[in-house]
TIGU-820300 format. One line per field, with one value per residue (C-alpha): residue number from 1; residue in one letter; x, y, z. Coordinates in steps of 0.02 Angstrom, whole numbers, plus 50000, padded with zeros to 5 digits. Each point is the difference from the previous one (the first is absolute). Layout:
N
seq c(NUM  ...)
type c(A  ...)
x c(X  ...)
y c(Y  ...)
z c(Z  ...)
***
This chain:
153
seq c(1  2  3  4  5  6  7  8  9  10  11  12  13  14  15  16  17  18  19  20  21  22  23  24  25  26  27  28  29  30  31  32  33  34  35  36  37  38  39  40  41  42  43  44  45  46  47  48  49  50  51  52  53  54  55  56  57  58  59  60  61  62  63  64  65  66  67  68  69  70  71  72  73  74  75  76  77  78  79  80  81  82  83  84  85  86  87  88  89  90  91  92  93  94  95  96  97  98  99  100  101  102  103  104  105  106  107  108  109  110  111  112  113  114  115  116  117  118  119  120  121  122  123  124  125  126  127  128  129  130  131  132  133  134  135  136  137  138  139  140  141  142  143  144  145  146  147  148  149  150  151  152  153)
type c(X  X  X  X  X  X  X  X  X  X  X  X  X  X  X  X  X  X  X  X  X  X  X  X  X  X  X  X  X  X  X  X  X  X  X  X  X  X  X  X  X  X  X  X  X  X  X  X  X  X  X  X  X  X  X  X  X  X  X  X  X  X  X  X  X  X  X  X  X  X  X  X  X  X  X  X  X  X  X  X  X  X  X  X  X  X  X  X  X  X  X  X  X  X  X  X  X  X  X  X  X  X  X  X  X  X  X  X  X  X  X  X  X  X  X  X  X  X  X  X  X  X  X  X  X  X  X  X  X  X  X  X  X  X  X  X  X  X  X  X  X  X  X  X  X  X  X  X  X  X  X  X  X)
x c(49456  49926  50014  49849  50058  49861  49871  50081  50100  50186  50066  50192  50142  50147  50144  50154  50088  50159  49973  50018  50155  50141  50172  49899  49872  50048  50064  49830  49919  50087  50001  49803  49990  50127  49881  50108  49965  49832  49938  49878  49966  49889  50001  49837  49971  49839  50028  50095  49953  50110  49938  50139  49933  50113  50002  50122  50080  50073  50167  50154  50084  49903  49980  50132  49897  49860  50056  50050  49839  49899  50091  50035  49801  49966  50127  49857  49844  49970  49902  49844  50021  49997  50128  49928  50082  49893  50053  49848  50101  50143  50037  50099  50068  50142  50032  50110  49862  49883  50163  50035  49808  50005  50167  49933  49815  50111  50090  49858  49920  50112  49954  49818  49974  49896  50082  49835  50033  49875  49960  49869  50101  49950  50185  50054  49878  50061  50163  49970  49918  50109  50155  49894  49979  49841  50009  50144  49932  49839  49905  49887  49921  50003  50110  49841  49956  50192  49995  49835  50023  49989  49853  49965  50116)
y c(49828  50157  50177  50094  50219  50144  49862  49919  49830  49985  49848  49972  49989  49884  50070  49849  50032  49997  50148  50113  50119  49997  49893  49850  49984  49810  49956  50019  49922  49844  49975  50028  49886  49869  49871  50005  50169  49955  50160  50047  50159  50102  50171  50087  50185  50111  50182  50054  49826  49878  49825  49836  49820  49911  49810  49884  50036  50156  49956  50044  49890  50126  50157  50103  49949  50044  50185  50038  49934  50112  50151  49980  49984  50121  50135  49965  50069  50169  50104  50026  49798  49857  49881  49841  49820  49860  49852  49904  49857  50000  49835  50103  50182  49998  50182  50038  50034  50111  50103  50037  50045  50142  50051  50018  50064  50169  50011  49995  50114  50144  49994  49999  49815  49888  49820  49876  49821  49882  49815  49910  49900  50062  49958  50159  50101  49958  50016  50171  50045  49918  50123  50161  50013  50008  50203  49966  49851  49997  49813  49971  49817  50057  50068  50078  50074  50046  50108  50117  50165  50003  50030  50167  50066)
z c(49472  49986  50103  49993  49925  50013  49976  49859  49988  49992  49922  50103  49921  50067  50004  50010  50161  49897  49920  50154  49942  50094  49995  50097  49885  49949  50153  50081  49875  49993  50185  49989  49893  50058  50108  50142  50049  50053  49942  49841  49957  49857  49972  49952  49955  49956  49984  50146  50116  49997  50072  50047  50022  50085  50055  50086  50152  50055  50146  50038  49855  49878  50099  49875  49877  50059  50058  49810  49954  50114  49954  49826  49973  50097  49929  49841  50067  49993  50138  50005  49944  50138  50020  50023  50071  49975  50112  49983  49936  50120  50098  50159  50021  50112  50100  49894  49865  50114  50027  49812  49999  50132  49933  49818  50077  50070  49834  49912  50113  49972  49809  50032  49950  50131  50028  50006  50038  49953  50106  50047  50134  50179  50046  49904  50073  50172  49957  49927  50165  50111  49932  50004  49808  49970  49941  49899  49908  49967  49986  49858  49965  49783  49892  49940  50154  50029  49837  50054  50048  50192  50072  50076  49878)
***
């Protein structure tokens, strides 16, 4: 995958999800990884973007998981950098996911770092729309897309 930087290419580096500092570390990699969780999860980064794929299903049985996740990736990126959530490859995203979203969006607001999810599932723009979040979290079909500048901007 590649991010596109002043007009050159950026090759992404994964970063393990494990190796997020911080006491929890293992523990939330080996529940990522355990197959019951139902959750998969790869961190990305490119200068000051940080991009995670995630698959599986995202519920209340996971939702903890989920939140540390979301906020331990996002404490990564660095503003002017996007923080983007790929879900293209998740099976259902109970409402307890769309509220770790808008809870992480703000945070990441106040440090000048814009929260992107990425789907191509119209269920998730509806949803999105349905809960009045469409100016907090921003839809994009691509990663690629999700990692432009803004236009008008």
């Amino acid at each position: 995958m590649t991010a596109h930087d002043d007009g050159k290419r950026q090759k992404m580096n994964t970063v393990a999800v494990g190796s997020f500092p911080g006491p929890a570390s293992a523990r939330l990699s080996s529940q990522l990884s355990d197959p019951h969780s139902g959750l998969r999860a790869v961190t990305q980064c490119t200068g000051s973007a940080v991009v995670v794929q995630v698959g599986g299903d995202i519920d209340a049985s996971n939702a903890t998981i989920w939140q540390r996740l979301v906020s331990r990736s996002a404490a990564i990126a660095i503003a002017p950098g996007p923080f983007v959530i790929d879900v293209r490859e998740i099976d259902f995203m109970g409402s307890c996911a769309y509220a770790v979203l808008a809870q992480e969006a703000v945070r990441c607001r106040r440090r000048g770092v814009s929260l992107r999810l990425v789907s191509s599932q119209p269920i998730v723009a509806r949803t999105i729309a349905a809960c009045g979040l469409r100016r907090l979290i921003p839809l994009y079909t691509t990663v690629e897309t999700a990692l432009s500048p803004p236009s008008g901007g």
